[in-house]
C-alpha positions in Angstrom: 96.1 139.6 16.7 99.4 139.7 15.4 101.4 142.7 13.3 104.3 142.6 11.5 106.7 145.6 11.5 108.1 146.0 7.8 108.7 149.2 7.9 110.5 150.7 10.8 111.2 154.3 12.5 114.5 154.1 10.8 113.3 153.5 7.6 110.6 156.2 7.3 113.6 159.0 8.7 115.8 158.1 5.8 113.0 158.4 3.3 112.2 161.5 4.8 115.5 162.7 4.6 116.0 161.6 1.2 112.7 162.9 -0.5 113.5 166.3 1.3 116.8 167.0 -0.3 115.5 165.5 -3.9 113.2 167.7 -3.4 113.8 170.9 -1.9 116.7 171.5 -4.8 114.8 170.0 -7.9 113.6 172.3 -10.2 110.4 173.1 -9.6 110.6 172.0 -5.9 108.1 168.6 -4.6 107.7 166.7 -1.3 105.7 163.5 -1.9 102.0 163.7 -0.2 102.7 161.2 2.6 104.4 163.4 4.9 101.2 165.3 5.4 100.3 163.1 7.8 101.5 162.8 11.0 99.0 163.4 14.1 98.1 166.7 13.4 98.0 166.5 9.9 95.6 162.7 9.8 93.8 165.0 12.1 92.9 168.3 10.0 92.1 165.5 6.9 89.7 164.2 8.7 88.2 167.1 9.2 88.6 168.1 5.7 86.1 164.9 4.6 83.3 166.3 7.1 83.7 169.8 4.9 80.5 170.9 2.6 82.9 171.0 -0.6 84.8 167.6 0.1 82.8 165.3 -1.9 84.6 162.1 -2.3 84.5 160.3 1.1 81.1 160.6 1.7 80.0 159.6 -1.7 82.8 156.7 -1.8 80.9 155.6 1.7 77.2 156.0 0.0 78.5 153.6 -2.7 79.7 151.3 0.0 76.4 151.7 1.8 74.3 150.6 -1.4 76.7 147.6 -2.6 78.8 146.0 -0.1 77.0 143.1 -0.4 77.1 142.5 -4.0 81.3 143.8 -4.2 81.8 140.8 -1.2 80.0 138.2 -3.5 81.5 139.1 -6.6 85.0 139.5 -4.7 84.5 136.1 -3.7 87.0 136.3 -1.0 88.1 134.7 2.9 90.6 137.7 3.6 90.4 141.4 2.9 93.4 143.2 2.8 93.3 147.2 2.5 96.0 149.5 1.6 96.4 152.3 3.4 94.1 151.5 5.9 94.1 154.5 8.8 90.9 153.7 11.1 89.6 151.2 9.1 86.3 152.9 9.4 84.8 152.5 5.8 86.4 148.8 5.8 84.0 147.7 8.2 81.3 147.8 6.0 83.0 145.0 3.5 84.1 142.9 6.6 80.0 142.9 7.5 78.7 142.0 3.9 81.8 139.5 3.6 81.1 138.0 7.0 77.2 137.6 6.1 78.5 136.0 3.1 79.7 133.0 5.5 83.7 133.8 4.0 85.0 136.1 5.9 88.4 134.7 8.2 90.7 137.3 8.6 91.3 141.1 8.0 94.9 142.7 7.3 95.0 146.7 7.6 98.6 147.8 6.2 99.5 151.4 6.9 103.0 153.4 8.1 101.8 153.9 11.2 102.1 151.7 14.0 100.2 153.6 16.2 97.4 154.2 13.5 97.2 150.2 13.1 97.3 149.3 16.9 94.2 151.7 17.7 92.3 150.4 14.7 93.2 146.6 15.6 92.3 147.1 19.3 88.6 148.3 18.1 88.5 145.8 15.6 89.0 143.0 18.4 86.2 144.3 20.2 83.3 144.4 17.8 84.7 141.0 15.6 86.2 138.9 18.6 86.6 135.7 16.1 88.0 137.5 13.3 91.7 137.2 12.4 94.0 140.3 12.5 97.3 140.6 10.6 98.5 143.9 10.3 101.2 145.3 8.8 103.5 148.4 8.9 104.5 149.0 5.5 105.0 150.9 2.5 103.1 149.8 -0.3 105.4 151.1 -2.7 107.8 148.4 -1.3 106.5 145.9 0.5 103.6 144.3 -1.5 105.4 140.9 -2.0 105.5 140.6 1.8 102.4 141.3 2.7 100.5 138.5 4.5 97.8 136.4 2.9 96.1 134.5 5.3 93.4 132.9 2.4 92.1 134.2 -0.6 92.2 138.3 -0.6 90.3 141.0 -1.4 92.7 143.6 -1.5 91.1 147.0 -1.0 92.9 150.4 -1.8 90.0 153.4 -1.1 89.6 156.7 -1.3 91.1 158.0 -4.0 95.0 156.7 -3.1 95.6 155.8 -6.6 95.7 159.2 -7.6 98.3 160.2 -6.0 100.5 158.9 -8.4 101.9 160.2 -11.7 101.1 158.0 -14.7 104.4 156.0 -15.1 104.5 155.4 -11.2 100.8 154.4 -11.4 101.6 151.9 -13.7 104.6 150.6 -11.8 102.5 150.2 -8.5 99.4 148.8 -10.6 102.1 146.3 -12.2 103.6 145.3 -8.7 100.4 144.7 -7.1 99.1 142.6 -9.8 102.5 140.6 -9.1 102.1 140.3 -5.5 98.4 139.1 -5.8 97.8 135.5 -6.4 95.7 134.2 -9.7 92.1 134.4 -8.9 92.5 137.0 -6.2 90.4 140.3 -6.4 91.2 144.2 -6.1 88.6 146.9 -4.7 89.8 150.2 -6.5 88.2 154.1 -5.2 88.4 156.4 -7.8 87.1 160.1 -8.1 86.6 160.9 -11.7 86.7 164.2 -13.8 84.0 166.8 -13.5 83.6 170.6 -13.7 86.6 172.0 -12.8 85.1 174.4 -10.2 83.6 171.7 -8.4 87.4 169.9 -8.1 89.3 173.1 -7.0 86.5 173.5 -4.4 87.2 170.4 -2.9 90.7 171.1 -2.6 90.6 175.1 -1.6 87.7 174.9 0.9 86.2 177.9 2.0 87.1 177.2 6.0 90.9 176.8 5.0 91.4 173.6 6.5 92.9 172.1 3.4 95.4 175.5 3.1 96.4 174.3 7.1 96.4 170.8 5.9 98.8 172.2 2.6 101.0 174.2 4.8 101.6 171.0 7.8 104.7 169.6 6.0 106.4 172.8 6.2 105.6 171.9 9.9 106.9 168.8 9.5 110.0 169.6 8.0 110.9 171.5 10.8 110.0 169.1 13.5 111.5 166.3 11.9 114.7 168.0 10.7 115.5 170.6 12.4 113.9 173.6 10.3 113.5 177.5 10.7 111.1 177.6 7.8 107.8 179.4 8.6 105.0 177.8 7.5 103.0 181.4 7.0 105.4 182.4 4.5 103.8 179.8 2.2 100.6 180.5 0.5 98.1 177.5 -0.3 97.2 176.7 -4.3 95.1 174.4 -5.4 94.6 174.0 -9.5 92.8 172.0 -12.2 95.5 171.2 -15.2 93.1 170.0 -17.5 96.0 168.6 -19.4 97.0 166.3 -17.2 93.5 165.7 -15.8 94.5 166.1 -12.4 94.4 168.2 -9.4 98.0 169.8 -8.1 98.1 171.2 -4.5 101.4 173.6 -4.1 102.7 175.8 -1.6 103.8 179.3 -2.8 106.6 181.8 -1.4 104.5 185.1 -0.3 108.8 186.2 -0.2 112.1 185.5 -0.9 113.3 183.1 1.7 116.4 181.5 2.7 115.8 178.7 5.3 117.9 175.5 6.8 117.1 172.1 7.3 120.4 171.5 10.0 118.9 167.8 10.5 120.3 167.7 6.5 123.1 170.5 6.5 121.0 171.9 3.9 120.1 175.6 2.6 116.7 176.1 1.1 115.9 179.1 -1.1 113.0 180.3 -2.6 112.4 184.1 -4.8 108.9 185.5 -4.3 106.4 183.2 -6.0 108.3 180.2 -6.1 106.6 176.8 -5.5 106.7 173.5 -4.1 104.6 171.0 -5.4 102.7 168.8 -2.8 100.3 167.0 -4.2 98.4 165.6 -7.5 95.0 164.1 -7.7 94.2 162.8 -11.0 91.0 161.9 -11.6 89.4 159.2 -13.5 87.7 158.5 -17.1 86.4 154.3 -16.9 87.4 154.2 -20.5 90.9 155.2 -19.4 91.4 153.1 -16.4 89.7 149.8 -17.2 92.9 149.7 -20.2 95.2 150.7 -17.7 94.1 148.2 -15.0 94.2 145.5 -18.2 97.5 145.9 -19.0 98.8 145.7 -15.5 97.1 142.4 -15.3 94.3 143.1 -13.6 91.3 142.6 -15.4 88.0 144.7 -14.7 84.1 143.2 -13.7 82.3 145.4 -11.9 81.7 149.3 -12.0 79.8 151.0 -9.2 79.0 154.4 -9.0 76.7 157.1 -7.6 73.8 158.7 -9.3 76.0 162.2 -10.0 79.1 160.2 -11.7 80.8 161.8 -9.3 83.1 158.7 -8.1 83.2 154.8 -8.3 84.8 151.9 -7.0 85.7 149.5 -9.8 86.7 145.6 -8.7 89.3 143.6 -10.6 90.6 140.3 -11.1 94.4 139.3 -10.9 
């Protein structure tokens, strides 16, 4: 069991630090989706994919359930690599169907967390004592040249991750994991695709308000990690459907004028009444959309699996 640190403490403070004074004084106001998660935060997600109106883990799990087996012969790999990993819960599934399949050597989680990685590894050991176990802290945004390749992958990126990212950036990633991957090599892709828009904004403004709790964490985080004095109630939780864009955008809203300081960055923070930051955008999926876009990265589609409803799919590609 070995795991390679490539991303340390250090460097996830000065992104932090960075992406919070881009931020915080662009016009409109963002924070990147990653800094939802730290304990508390991985926690209330989790507890948002058990909720009646969150749809896409369990039906990304039912799809898993149905064709594991035929994504691990078609992937035709020794290694699976997964993106973003977390528990590795859902992964499990593919290392089964690819160790039936008589294939299966080694299995490399990457994730920021260290902690995250070490708890899912020290599981993993248990249930698959001859399997191989490379992690890696990383950021995938940086590190996927350096990632470890201990055969011929199946790289896995699941639930949804790849909306996260505006178009251009979603190209840029697409483009630098195609470059990363070696010829022949496949990539495992979870997608949620467009629907009725109530059904979307349901999924993201549950009735419970964990997602609002979830929303409002990084204001939480902001002031743990650098020294802030915002107040996270001061910040109303939206959730909306631009049908332009065909994506979901979580934001947080000012219920009041507030003036607030980051003293971690030296750094006043002002918002009027009704002012916004945004958090997060899901964009969801058309196949005749992404299969082009996958192309021209330079990794080609060959299988399409969804559920009955349409509701999401998990596409495999070759690089």
């Amino acid at each position: 069991m070995t795991l390679d640190e490539l991303l340390t403490p250090a460097d996830l403070r000065a992104a932090l630090e960075a992406d919070a004074r881009t931020g915080l004084t662009a016009t409109p106001k963002w924070l990147p989706p990653k800094y939802f998660y730290d304990d508390r935060g991985s926690r209330l997600f989790e507890e948002i994919t058990r909720l009646p109106e969150y749809y896409p883990t369990r039906t990304e799990h039912a799809i898993l359930v149905e064709h594991a087996e035929e994504i691990a012969s078609v992937a035709d790999a020794e290694a699976l690599l997964e993106l973003g990993s977390g528990s590795s819960e859902k992964t499990r599934m593919l290392l089964d169907a690819m160790a039936r399949g008589g294939r299966l050597s080694a299995y490399v989680p990457v994730d920021v967390s260290a902690g995250a990685l070490n708890d899912a590894m020290a599981g993993l050991r248990r249930d698959y004592p001859d399997l191989v176990l490379h992690g890696a802290v990383a950021d995938f945004d940086h590190h996927l040249d350096q990632l470890p390749a201990p055969g011929r992958r199946l790289v896995a990126l699941l639930g949804g991750t790849l909306g996260n990212y505006p178009p251009g950036q979603r190209q840029t990633f697409l483009s630098s994991l195609a470059a990363a991957m070696r010829p022949g090599e496949a990539f495992l892709l979870g997608v949620d695709l467009v629907k009725d828009a109530d059904r979307l904004v349901a999924a993201y403004d549950d009735s419970a308000g964990v997602t609002a709790e979830f929303n409002r964490n990084v204001i939480a985080v902001l002031n743990r990690e650098l020294d802030g004095d915002l107040d996270p109630d001061d910040f109303e939780h939206v959730a909306l459907w631009d049908t332009q864009n065909e994506w979901i955008e979580m934001r947080l809203r000012a219920r009041r004028p507030i003036v607030a300081q980051l003293a971690a960055l030296d750094l006043k923070v002002t918002f009027d009444a009704g002012e916004e930051i945004r958090t997060e955008i899901s964009a969801k999926f058309r196949r005749s959309l992404l299969e082009p876009e996958l192309a021209a990265a330079g990794l080609h589609p060959e299988r399409w699996w969804s559920d009955p409803a349409g509701d999401f799919a998990l596409v495999l590609a070759r690089r």
